[in-house]
Steps between C-alpha positions, in 0.01 A plus 500: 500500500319820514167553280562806261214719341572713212223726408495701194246735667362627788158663406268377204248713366167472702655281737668621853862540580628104455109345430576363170775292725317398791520111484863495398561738771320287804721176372807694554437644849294221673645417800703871480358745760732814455601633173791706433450753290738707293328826398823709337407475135235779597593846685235495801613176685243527772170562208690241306480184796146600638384400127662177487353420890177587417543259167674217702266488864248260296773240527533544874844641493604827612768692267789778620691728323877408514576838556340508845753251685787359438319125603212542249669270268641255750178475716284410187384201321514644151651817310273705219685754300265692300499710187627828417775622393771259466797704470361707829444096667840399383657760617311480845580119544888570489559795685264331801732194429189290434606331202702228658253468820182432263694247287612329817147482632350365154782221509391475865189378397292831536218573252573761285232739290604717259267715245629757211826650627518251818495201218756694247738483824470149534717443197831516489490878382274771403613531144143370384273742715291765314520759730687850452837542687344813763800375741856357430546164690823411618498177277271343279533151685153352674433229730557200231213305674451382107768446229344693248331823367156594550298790317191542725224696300606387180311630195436340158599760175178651361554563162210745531718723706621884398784444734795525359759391779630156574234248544509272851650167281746757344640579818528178601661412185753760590594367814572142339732660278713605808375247757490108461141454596210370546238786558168364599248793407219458761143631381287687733325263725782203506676403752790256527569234792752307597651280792888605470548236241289562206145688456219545308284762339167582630206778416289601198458321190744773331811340658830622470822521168806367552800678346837360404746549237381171323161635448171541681189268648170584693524331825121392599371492873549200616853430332777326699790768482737299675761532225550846568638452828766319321607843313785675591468932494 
């Protein structure tokens, strides 16, 4: 079974592009020594992978842009789909047909990394993401490498706030009313692992909410989250 990495970030303040991650990110690519990366949540594709290379050579691997061969994805040990836009990524992944061919290499056994809009695509759908709709995907389907939603960046109310709009756990509450559930609302600086089987949640002490119709719970770091891979979207 492949090792998945769900960040809810990619950049922490005072820290470079994937720091705050580092360990995490060294267990999931040892032994890996070319990543795959998909850059089309952003518009400059080229800018976009010489970041992630430059954040990724400490670990001894070397990363390419799937959009500069056909083979990138085949001829690599692990795939990293970063953040962005997800409606722009989604829309990307199925008109390059690359939502079936990155499923089939995660249930192949191949490492996948996903931060922001790469880990709202590893649900079943985007329904959860936070992003604004700049593009009109085809569908709304993902790659289903996990049986439930994720809100990467997920922010607590503030009751200090002038705001006057829907707060984060509002909009999640919205989606339950429509959707089954659960939503696991991912704090900056989690992350959430798993083996194909079951996972856990990892990061800061702020941890991560889970949402479902029933009610609520804060989900520390540390916490066995297996039971969510027995939910059904």
């Amino acid at each position: 079974m492949a090792h998945i990495l769900l960040l809810s970030n990619s950049t922490a303040p005072g820290r470079a592009y994937l720091e705050h991650a580092r360990e995490i990110l060294a267990e999931t690519l040892d032994g890996v020594a070319a990543v795959a990366f998909v850059p089309y949540a952003l518009a400059d594709l080229d800018a976009y992978t010489a970041t992630v290379a430059a954040a990724l050579a400490p670990f001894g691997v070397t990363t390419h842009g799937v959009h500069e061969s056909r083979n990138v994805l085949s001829d690599s040990g692990a795939v990293f789909v970063g953040g962005g836009n997800t409606f722009r990524l989604v829309k990307r992944l199925h008109e390059e047909g690359l939502i079936g061919t990155i499923r089939d290499a995660v249930g192949a056994g191949v490492p996948y990394i996903g931060s922001s809009a790469g880990t709202n695509v590893a649900c079943p759908k985007i329904s959860t993401t936070n992003d604004m709709p700049i593009v009109e995907p085809p569908s709304f389907d993902a790659l289903r490498l996990v049986p439930f939603q994720i809100n990467p960046h997920y922010v607590d109310p503030d009751p200090a706030s002038i705001h006057q709009g829907e707060t984060r756990q509002e909009r999640i509450q919205q989606y339950l009313e429509e959707n089954p559930g659960p939503v696991l609302g991912m704090r900056e600086g989690t992350w959430l692992t798993s083996n194909g089987a079951g996972g856990a949640l990892g990061g800061i002490a702020a941890g991560a909410r889970l949402f479902t119709r029933s009610g609520e719970s804060e989900i520390a770091p540390g916490t066995d989250l297996g039971h969510l891979w027995r939910a059904r979207p």
